[in-house]
N, C-alpha and C positions, 0 to 999 in steps of 0.2 A: 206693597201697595199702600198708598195714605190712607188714614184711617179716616172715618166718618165723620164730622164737625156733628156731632149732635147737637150741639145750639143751634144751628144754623137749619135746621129742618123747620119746614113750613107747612102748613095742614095742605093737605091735596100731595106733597111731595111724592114720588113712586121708588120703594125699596127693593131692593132683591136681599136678603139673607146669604150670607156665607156658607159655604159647608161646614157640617157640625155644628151647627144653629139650635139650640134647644131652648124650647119655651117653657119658662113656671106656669103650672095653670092651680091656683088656690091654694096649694100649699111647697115649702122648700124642695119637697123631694120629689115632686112630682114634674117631671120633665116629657116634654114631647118634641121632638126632631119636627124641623119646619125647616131644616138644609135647603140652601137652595129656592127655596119658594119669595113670592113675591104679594109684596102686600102694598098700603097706600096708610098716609099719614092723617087720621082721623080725629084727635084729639089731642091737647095739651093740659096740661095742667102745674101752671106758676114754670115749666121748667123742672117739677119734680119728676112729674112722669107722662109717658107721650104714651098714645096707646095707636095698636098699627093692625090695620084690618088688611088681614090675609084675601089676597083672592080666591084660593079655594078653600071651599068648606072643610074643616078641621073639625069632627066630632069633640074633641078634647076642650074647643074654645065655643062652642056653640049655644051654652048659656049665656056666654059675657060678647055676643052676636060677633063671635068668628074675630075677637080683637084679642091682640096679645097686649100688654101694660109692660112696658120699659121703665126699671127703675133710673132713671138720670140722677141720682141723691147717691152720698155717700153713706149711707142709712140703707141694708141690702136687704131689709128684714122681709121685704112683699116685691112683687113684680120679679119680669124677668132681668139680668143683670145687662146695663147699658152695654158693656164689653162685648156681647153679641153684637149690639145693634152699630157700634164704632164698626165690626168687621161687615156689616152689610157694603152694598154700596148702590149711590142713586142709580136708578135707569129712566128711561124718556120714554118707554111702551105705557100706553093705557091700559089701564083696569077692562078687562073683556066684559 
């Protein structure tokens, strides 16, 4: 399957997550499974990093209000790694 044009995502756009999908929450090692799950395109920032609000509630992300941070930069130091979110793909259902 084609991969995700992450440039080309727009705020509002609707994701679903790949299987095998794991999110950084605050620090490198800390990984949480979000396989599968489906979120909405919330914030941008320069094109560095886009941040993507889960539809269901995820304990792990519930400080930073249920949003994951996609690092788009070649710089991997923070965020999760864009390589997930290229394996996502768009869908057309609404946020419930």
């Amino acid at each position: 399957s084609l991969m995700l044009d992450v440039t080309k995502l727009k705020m509002g756009d609707r994701v679903q997550f790949a299987p095998n999908t794991f999110a950084v929450c605050s620090s490198p090692t800390f990984e949480t499974d979000v396989s599968n799950q489906k979120g909405t395109v919330v914030t941008f920032d320069d094109f560095d990093f886009v941040w993507i609000k889960l539809d269901e509630p995820n304990e792990e992300f519930e400080d930073w209000d249920n949003e994951i941070q996609f690092n788009l930069t070649d710089d991997q130091q923070s965020g999760t790694s864009v390589d997930y979110l290229r394996q996502a793909k768009l869908i057309e259902e609404k946020a419930s």
